[in-house]
FIDODO-964164 format. One record per atom (N, C-alpha, C, O): residue number from 1; residue in one letter; atom name; x, y, z. Coordinates in steps of 0.1 Angstrom, whole numbers, m for minus. Layout:
<sites>
> zaba,zake,gugu,px,py,pz
> NUM,A,CA,X,Y,Z;
...
</sites>
This chain:
<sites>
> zaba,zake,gugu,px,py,pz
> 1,X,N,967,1339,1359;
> 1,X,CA,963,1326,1355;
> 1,X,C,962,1325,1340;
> 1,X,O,955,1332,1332;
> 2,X,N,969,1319,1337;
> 2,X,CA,969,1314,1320;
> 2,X,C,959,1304,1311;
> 2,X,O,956,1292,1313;
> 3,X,N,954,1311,1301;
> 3,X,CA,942,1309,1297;
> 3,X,C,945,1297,1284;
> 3,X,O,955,1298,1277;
> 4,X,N,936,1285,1283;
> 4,X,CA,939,1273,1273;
> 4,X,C,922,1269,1269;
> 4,X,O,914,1265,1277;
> 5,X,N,921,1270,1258;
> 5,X,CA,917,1267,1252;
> 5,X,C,913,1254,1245;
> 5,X,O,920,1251,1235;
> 6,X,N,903,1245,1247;
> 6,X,CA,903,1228,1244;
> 6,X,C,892,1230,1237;
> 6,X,O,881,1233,1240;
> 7,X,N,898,1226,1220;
> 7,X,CA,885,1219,1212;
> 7,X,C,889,1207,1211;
> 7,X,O,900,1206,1205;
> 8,X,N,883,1198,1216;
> 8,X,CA,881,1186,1220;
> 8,X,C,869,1175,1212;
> 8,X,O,858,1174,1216;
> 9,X,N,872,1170,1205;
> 9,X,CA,859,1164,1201;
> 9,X,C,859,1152,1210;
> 9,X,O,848,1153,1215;
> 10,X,N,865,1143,1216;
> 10,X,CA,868,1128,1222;
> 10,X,C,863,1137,1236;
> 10,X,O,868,1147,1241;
> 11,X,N,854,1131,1241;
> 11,X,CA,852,1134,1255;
> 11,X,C,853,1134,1266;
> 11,X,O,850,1140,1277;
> 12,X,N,862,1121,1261;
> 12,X,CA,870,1117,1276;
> 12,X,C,883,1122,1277;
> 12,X,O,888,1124,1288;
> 13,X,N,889,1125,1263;
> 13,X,CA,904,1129,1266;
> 13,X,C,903,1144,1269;
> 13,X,O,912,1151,1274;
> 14,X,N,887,1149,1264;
> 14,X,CA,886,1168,1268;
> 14,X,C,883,1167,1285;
> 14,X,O,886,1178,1291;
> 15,X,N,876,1155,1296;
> 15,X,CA,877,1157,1304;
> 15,X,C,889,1155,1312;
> 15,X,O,893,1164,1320;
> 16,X,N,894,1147,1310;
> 16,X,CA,909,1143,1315;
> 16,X,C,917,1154,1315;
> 16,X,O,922,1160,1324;
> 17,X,N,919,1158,1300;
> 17,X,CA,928,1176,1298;
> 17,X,C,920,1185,1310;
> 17,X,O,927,1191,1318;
> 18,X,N,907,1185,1310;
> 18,X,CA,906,1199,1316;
> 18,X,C,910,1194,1332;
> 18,X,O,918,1199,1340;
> 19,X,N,904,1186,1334;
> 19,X,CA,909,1181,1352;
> 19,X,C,923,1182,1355;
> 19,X,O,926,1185,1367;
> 20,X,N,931,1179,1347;
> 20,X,CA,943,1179,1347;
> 20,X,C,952,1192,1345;
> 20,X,O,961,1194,1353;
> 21,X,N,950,1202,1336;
> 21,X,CA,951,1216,1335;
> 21,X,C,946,1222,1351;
> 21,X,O,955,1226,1358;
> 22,X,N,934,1223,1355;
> 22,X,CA,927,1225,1367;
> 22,X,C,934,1226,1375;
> 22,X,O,936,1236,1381;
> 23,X,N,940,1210,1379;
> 23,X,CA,948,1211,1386;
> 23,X,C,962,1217,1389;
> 23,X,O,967,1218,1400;
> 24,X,N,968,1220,1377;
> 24,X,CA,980,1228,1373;
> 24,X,C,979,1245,1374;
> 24,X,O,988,1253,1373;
> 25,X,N,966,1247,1376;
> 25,X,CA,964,1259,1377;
> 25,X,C,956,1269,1365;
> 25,X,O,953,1281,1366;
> 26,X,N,955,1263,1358;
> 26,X,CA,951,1271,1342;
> 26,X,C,935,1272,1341;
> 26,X,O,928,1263,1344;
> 27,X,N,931,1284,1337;
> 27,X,CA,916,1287,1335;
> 27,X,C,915,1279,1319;
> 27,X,O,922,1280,1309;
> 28,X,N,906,1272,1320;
> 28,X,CA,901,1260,1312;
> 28,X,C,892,1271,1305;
> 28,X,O,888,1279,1313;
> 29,X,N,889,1271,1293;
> 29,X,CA,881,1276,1283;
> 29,X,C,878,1260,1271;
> 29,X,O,885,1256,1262;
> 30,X,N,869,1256,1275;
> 30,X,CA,869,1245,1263;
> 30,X,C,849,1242,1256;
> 30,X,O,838,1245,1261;
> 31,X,N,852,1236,1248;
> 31,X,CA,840,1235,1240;
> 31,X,C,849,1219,1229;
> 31,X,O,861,1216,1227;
> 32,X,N,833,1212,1224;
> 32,X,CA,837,1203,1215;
> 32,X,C,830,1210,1204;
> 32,X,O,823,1203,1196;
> 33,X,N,829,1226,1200;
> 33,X,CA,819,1227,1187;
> 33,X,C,829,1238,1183;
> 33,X,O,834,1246,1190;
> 34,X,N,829,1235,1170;
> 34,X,CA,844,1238,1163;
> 34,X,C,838,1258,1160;
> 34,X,O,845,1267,1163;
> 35,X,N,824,1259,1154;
> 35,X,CA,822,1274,1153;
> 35,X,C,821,1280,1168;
> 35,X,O,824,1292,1170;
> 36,X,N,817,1273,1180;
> 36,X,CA,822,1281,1188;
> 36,X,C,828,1286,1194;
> 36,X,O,826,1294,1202;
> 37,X,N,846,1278,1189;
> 37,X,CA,856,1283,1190;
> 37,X,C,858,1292,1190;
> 37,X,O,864,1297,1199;
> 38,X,N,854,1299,1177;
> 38,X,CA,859,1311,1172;
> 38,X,C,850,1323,1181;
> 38,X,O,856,1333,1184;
> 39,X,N,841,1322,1185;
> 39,X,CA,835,1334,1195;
> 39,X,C,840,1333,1206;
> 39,X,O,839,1344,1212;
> 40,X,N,846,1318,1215;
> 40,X,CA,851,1320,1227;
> 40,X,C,866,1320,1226;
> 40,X,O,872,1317,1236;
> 41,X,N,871,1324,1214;
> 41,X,CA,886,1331,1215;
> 41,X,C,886,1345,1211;
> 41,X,O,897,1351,1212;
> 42,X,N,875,1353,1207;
> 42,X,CA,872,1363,1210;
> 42,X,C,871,1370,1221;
> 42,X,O,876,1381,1222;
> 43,X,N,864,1363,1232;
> 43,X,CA,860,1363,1242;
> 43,X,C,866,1364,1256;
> 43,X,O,865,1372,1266;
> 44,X,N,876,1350,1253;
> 44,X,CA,884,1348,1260;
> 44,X,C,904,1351,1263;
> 44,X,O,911,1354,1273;
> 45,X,N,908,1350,1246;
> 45,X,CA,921,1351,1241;
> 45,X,C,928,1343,1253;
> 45,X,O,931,1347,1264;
> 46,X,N,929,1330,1244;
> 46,X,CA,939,1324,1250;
> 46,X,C,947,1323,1250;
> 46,X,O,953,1327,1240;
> 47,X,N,956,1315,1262;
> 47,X,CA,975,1316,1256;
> 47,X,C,977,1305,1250;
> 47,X,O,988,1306,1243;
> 48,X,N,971,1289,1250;
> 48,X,CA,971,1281,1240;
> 48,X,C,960,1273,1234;
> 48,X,O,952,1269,1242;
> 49,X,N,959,1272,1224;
> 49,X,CA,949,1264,1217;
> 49,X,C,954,1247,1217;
> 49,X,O,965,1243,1212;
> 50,X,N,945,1238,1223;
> 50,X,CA,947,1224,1223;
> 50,X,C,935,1217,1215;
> 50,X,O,924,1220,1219;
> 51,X,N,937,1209,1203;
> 51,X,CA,928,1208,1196;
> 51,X,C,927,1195,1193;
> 51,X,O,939,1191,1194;
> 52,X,N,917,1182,1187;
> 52,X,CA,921,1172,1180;
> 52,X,C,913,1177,1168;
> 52,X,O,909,1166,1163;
> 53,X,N,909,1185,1161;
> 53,X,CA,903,1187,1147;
> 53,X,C,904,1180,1138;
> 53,X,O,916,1176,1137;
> 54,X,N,897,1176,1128;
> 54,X,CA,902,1172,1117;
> 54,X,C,907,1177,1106;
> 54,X,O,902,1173,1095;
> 55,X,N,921,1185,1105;
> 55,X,CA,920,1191,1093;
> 55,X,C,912,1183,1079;
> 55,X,O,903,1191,1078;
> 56,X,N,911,1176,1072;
> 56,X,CA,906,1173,1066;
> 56,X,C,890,1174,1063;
> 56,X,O,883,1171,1053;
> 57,X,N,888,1178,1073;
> 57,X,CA,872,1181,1074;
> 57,X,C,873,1194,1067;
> 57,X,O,883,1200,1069;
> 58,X,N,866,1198,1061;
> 58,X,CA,864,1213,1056;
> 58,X,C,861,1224,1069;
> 58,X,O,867,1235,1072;
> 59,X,N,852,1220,1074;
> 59,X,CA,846,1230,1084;
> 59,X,C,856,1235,1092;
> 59,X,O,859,1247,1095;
> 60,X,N,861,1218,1099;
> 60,X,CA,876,1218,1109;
> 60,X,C,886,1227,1103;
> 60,X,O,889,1237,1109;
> 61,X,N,894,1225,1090;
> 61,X,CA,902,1228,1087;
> 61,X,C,896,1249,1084;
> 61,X,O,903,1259,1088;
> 62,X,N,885,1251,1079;
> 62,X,CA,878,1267,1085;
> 62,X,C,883,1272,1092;
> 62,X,O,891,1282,1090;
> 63,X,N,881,1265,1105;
> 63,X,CA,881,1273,1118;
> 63,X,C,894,1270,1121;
> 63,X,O,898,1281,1124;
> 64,X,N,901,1263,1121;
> 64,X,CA,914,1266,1126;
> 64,X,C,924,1276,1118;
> 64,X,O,933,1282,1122;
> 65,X,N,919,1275,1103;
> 65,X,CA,921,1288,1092;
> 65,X,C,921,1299,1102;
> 65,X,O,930,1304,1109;
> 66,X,N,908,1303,1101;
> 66,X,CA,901,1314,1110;
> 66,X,C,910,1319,1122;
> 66,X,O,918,1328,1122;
> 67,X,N,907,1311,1132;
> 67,X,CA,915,1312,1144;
> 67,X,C,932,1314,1140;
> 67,X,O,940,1321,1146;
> 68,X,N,936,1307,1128;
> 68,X,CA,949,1315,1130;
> 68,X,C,950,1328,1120;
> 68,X,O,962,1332,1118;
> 69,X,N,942,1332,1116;
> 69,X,CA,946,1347,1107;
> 69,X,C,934,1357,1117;
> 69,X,O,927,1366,1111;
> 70,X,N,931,1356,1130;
> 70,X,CA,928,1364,1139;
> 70,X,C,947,1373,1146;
> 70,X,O,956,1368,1152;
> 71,X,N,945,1383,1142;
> 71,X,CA,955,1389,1143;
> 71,X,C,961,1384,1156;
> 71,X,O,972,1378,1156;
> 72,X,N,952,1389,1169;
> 72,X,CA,957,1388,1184;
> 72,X,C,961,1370,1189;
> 72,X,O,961,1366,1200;
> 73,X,N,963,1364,1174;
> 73,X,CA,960,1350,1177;
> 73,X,C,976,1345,1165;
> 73,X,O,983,1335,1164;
> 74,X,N,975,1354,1161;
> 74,X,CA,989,1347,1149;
> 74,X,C,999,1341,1157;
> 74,X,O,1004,1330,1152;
> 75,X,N,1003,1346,1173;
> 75,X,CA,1014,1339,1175;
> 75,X,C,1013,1331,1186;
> 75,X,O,1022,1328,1194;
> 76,X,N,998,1326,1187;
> 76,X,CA,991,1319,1201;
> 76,X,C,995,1305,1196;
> 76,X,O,991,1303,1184;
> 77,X,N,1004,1294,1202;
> 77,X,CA,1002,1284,1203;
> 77,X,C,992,1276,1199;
> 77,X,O,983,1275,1207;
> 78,X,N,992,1269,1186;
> 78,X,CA,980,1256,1188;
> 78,X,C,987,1243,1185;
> 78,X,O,995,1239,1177;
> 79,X,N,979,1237,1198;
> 79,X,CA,988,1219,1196;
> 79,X,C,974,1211,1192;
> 79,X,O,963,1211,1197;
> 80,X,N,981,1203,1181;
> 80,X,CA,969,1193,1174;
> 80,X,C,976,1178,1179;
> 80,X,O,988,1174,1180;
> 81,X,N,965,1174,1182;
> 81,X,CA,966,1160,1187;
> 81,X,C,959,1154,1178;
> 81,X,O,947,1157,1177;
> 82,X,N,968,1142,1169;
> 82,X,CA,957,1131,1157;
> 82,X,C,967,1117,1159;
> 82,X,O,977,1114,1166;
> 83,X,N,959,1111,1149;
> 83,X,CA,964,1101,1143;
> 83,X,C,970,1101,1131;
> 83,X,O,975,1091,1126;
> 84,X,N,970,1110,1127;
> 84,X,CA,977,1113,1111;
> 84,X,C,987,1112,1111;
> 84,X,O,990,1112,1123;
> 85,X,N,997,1110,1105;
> 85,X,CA,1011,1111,1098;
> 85,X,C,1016,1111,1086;
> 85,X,O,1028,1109,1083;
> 86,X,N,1004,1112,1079;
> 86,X,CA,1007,1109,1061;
> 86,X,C,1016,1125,1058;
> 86,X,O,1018,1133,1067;
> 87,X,N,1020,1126,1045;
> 87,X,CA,1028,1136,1038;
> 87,X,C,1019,1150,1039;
> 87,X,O,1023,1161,1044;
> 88,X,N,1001,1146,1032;
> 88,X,CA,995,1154,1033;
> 88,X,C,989,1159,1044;
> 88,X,O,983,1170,1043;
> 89,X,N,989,1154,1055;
> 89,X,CA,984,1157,1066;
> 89,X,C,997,1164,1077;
> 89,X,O,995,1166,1089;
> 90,X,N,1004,1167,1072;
> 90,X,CA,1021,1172,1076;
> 90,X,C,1019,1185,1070;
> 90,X,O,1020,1195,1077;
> 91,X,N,1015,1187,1056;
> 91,X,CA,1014,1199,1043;
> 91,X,C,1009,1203,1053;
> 91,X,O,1016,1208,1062;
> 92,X,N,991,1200,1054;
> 92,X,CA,980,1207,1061;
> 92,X,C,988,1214,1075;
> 92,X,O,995,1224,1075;
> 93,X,N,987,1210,1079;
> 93,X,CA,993,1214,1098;
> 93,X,C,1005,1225,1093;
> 93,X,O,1006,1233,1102;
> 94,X,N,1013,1227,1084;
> 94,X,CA,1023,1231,1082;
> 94,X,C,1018,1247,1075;
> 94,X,O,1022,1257,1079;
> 95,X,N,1009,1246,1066;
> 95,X,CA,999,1256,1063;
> 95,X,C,986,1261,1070;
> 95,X,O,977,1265,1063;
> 96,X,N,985,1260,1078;
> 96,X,CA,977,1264,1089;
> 96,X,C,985,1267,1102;
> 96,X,O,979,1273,1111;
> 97,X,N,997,1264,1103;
> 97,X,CA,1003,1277,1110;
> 97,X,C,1004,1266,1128;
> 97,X,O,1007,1270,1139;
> 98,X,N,1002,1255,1125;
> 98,X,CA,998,1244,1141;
> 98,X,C,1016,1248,1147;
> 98,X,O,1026,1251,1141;
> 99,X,N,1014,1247,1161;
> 99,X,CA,1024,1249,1164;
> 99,X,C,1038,1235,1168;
> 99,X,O,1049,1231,1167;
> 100,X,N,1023,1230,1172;
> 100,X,CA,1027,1216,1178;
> 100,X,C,1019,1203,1180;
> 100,X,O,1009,1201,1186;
> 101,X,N,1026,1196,1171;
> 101,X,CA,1015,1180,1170;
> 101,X,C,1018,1169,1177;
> 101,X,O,1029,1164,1177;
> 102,X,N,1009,1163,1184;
> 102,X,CA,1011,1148,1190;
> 102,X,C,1001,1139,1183;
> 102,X,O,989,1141,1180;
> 103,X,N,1009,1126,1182;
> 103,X,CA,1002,1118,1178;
> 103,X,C,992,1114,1192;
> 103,X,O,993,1116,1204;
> 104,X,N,980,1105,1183;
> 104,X,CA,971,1101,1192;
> 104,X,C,971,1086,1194;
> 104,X,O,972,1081,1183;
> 105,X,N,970,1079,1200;
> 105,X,CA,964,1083,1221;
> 105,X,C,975,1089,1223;
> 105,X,O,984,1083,1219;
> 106,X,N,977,1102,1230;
> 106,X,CA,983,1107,1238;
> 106,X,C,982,1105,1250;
> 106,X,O,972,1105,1256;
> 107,X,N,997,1102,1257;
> 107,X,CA,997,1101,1274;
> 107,X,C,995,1118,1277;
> 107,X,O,1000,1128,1272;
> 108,X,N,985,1114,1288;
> 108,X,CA,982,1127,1291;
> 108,X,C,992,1135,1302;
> 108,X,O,987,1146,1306;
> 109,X,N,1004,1133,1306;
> 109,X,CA,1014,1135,1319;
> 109,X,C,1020,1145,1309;
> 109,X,O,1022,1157,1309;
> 110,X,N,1022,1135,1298;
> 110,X,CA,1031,1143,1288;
> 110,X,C,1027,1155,1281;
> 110,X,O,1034,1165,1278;
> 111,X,N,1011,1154,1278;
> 111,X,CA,1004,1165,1275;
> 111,X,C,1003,1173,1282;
> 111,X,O,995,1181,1278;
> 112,X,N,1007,1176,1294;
> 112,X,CA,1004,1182,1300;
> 112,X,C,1017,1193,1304;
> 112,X,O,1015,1205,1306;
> 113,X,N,1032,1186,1303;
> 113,X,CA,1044,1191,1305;
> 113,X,C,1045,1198,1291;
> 113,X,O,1050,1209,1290;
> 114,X,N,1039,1193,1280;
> 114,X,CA,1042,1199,1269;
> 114,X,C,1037,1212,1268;
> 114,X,O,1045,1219,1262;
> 115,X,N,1018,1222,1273;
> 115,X,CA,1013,1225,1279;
> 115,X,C,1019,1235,1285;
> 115,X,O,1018,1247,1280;
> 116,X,N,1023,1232,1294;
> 116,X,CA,1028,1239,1306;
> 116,X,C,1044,1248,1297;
> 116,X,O,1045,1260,1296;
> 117,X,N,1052,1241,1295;
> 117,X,CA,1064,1242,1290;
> 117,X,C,1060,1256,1274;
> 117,X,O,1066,1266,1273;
> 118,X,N,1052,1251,1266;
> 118,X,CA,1048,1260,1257;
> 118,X,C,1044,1275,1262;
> 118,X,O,1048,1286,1260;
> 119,X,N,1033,1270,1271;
> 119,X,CA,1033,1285,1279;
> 119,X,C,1043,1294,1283;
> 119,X,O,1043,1306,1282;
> 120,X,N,1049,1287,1288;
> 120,X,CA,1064,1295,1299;
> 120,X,C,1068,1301,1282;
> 120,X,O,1066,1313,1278;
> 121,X,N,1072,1292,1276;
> 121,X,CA,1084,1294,1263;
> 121,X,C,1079,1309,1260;
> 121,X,O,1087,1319,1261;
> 122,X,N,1060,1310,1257;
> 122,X,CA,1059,1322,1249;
> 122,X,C,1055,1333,1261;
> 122,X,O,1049,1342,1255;
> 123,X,N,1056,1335,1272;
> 123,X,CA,1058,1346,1280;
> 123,X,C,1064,1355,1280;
> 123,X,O,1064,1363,1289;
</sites>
């Protein structure tokens, strides 16, 4: 069973992902608090990171720093889900190593093939 990871700040779209993952089969690891990411990917090592963070936040943009210069993590999938699309918000994501971005609202059917399909890829 394949391990996914949800920092989620929106709480409806973190319940909807994990019910829907659940159902696909995937051990759900999720939290909406961005420092305790970093101890339950210690913990846990997941095979993907699903996130809506803010890069722009300092703290946000920390921890996903963090989480990606964790060695056993350099080549773990993370998909950011925003509303951004500016130039600099492209830079950020692009230096921080994100694997895969969707804009927001995301249909969740699609998040979920996307998901599923990233996993397989890095097996």
């Amino acid at each position: 069973m394949k391990n996914v990871l949800i920092i989620i700040e929106d709480v409806q779209l973190r319940y909807q992902l994990q019910n829907a993952l659940r159902i696909q089969m995937f051990h759900i690891i999720s939290t909406n608090n961005t420092w305790e990411s970093i101890q339950l990917v210690q913990e846990q090592y997941p095979d993907l990171i699903a996130t809506d963070l803010d890069v722009f936040q300092n703290s946000s943009y920390q921890v996903l720093k963090q989480l990606r210069e964790l060695t056993f993590l350099n080549q773990t999938p993370i998909l950011l889900l925003n509303n951004q699309t500016n130039k600099d918000f492209c830079l950020k994501i692009w230096q921080l190593g994100i694997t895969l971005f969707l804009p927001k609202p995301v249909n969740l059917d699609l998040l979920i093939q996307i998901i599923s399909q990233t996993i397989k890829q890095t097996i």
